[in-house]
C-alpha positions as CSV (number, residue, x, y, z in Angstrom):
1,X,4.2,-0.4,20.0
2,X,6.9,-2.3,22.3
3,X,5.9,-5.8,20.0
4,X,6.4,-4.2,17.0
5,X,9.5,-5.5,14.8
6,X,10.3,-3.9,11.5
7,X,10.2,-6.1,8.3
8,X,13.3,-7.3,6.8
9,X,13.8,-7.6,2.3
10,X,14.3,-11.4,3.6
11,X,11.3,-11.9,4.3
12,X,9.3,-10.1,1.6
13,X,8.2,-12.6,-1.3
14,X,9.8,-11.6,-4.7
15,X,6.3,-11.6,-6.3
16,X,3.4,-9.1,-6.2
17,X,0.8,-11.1,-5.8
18,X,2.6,-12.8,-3.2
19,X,3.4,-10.1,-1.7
20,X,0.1,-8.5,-1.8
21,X,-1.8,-10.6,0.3
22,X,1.4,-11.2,2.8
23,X,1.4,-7.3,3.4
24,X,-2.6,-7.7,4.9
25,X,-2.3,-7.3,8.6
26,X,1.1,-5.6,8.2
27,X,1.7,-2.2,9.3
28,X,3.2,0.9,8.0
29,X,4.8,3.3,10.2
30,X,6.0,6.9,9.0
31,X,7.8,9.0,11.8
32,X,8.6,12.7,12.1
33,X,11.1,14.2,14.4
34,X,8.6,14.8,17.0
35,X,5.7,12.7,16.2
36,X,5.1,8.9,14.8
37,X,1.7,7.5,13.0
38,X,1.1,4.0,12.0
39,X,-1.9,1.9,10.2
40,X,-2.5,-1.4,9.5
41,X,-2.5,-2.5,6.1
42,X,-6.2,-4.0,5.1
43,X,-6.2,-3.7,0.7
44,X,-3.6,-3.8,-1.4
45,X,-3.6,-4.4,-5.4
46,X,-0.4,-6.3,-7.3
47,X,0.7,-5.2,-10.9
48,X,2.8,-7.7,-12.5
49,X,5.3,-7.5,-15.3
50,X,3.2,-7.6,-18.6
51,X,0.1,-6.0,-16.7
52,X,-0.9,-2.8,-19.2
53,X,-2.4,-1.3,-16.0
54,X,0.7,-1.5,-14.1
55,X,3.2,1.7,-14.7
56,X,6.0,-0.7,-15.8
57,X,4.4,-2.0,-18.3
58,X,6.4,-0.2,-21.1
59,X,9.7,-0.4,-19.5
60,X,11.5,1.5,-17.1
61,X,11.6,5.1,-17.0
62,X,13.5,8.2,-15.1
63,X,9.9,8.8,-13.5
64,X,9.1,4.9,-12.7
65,X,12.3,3.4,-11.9
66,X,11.4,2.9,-8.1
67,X,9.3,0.1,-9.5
68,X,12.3,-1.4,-10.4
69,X,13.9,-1.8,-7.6
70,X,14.1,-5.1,-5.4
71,X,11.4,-5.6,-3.4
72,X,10.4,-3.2,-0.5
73,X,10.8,-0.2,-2.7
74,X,8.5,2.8,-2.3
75,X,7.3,3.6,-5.7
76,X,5.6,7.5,-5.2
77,X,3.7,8.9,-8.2
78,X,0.8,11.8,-8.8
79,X,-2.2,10.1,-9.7
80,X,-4.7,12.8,-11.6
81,X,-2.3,15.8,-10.8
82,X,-4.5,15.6,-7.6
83,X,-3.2,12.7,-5.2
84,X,-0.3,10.6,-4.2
85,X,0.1,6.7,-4.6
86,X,2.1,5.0,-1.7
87,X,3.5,1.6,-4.0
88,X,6.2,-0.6,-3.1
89,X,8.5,-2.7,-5.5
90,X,7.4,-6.3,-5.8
91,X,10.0,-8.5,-8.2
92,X,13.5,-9.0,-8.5
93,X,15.7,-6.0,-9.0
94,X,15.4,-5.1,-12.4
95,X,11.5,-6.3,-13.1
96,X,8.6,-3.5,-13.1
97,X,6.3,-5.5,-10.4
98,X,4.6,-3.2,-7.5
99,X,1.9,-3.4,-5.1
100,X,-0.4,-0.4,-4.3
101,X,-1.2,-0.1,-0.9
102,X,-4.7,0.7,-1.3
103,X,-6.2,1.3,2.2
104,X,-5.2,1.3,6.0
105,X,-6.6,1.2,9.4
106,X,-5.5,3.6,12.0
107,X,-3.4,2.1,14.7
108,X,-1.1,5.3,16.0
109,X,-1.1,9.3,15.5
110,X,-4.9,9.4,15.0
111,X,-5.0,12.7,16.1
112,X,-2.3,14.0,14.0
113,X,-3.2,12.2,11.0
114,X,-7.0,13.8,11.6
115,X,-5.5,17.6,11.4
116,X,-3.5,16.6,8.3
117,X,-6.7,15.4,6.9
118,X,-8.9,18.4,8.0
119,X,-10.5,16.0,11.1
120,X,-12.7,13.8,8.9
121,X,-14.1,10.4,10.5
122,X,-11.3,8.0,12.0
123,X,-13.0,5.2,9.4
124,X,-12.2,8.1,5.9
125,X,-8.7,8.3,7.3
126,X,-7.0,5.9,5.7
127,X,-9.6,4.5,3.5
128,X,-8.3,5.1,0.3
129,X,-4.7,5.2,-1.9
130,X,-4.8,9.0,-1.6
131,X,-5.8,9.7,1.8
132,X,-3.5,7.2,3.4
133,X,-0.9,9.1,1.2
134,X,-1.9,12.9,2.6
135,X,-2.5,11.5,6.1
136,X,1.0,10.2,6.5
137,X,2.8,12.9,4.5
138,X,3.6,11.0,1.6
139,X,5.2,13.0,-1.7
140,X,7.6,12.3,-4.5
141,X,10.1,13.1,-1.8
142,X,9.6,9.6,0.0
143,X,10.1,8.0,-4.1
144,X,12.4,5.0,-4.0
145,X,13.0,4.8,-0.5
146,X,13.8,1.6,1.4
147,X,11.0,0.8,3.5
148,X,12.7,-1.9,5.4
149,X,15.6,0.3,6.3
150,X,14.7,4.0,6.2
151,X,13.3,5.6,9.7
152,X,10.5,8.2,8.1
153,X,8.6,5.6,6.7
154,X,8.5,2.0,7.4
155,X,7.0,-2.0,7.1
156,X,6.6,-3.6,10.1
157,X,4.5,-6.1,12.3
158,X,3.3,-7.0,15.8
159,X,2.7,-10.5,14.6
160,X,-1.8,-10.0,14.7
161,X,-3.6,-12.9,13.5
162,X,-4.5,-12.1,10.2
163,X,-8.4,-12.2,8.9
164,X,-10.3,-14.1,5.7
165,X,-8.5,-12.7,3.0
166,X,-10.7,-12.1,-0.2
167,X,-10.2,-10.3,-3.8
168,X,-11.1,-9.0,-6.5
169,X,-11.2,-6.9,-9.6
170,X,-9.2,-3.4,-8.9
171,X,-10.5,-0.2,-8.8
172,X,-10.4,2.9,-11.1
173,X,-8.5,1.2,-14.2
174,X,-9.5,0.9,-17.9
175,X,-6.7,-1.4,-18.8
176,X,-6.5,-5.4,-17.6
177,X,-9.3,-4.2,-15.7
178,X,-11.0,-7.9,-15.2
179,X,-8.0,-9.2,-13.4
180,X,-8.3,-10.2,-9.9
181,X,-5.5,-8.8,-8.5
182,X,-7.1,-6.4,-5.2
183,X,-6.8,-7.9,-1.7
184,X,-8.6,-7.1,1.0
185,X,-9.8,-8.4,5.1
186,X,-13.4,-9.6,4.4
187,X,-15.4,-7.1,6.8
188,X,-13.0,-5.1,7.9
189,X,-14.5,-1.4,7.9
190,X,-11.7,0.7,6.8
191,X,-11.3,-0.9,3.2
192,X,-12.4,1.1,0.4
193,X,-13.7,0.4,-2.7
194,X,-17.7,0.8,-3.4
195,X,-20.0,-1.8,-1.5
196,X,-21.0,-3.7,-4.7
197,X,-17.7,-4.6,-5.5
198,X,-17.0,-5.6,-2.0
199,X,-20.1,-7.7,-1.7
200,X,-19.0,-9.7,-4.6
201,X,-15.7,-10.4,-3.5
202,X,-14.3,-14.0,-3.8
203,X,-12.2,-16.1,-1.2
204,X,-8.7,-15.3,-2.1
């Protein structure tokens, strides 16, 4: 990963859904002491101030304030007492705007990330909010973090040319649930979401 430079808050847009599709073809890298495991990011969904699916939406909170936070935030929270959410802040300092990072693709640590994950298929690694979350270790522990300065878990890029782009409605919300606000590389294998939605995805 000799090309790889980590992202700087200067160059993250101070808007979600800006921010959302600028994060596609980024990576995330998380690093233990003895060990480092990275993916490319291929989905993300935006939640914007005002959204009644996004957790800011009735103001900030001791469990929520990470949201809060200028952008580039990690914004950690148990979704179904079952799985961990990977988030980062996505408005100015002071606005409840995140992005969910919804699915990668496994660039570094495969091995390591397959024990974590009980050695399922490379493509069901990162496929998903919470597997991404379990296969790079992610917990409440990593909440608020900076993810442009902090070394266990990082943004960063190697500058790859970045795919079609499309979107569309996100997944597994009741509220605001027509908005188009998921973004994901067209064809890429490792997004998730089912196939219809995928199929009817528009050009973002």
């Amino acid at each position: 990963m000799s090309s790889v430079h980590r992202l700087s808050r200067a160059e993250l847009p101070e808007d979600a859904v800006t921010l959302a599709r600028f994060l596609l073809g980024k990576l995330v890298v998380r690093r233990w002491r003895e060990a480092t495991a990275s993916g490319r990011i291929v989905e993300t969904e935006a939640y914007l101030p005002g959204d009644a699916a996004s957790h800011g939406f009735r103001g900030r909170t001791p469990r929520n304030a990470s949201l809060f936070l200028p952008p580039g935030h990690a914004y950690v929270y148990l979704a179904y007492g079952t799985s961990f959410m990977l988030n980062m802040s996505a408005g100015p300092e002071g606005v409840g705007a995140g992005v969910l990072l919804r699915a990668l693709e496994p660039v570094e640590g495969i091995e390591l990330m397959q024990r974590r994950r009980g050695n399922v298929p490379i493509r069901d690694l990162l496929r998903g909010p919470g597997r991404l979350a379990l296969a790079f270790g992610v917990d409440r522990r990593l909440d608020g973090i900076d993810l442009c300065a902090d070394e266990r878990l990082f943004l960063a890029s190697d500058d790859a040319a970045v795919g079609e782009i499309a979107q569309s409605t996100r997944i597994g919300i009741t509220q605001d649930a027509d908005r188009v606000l998921r973004y994901f590389l067209r064809g890429n294998p490792f997004v998730s979401g089912p196939r219809w939605l995928n199929g009817h995805m528009t050009r973002a």
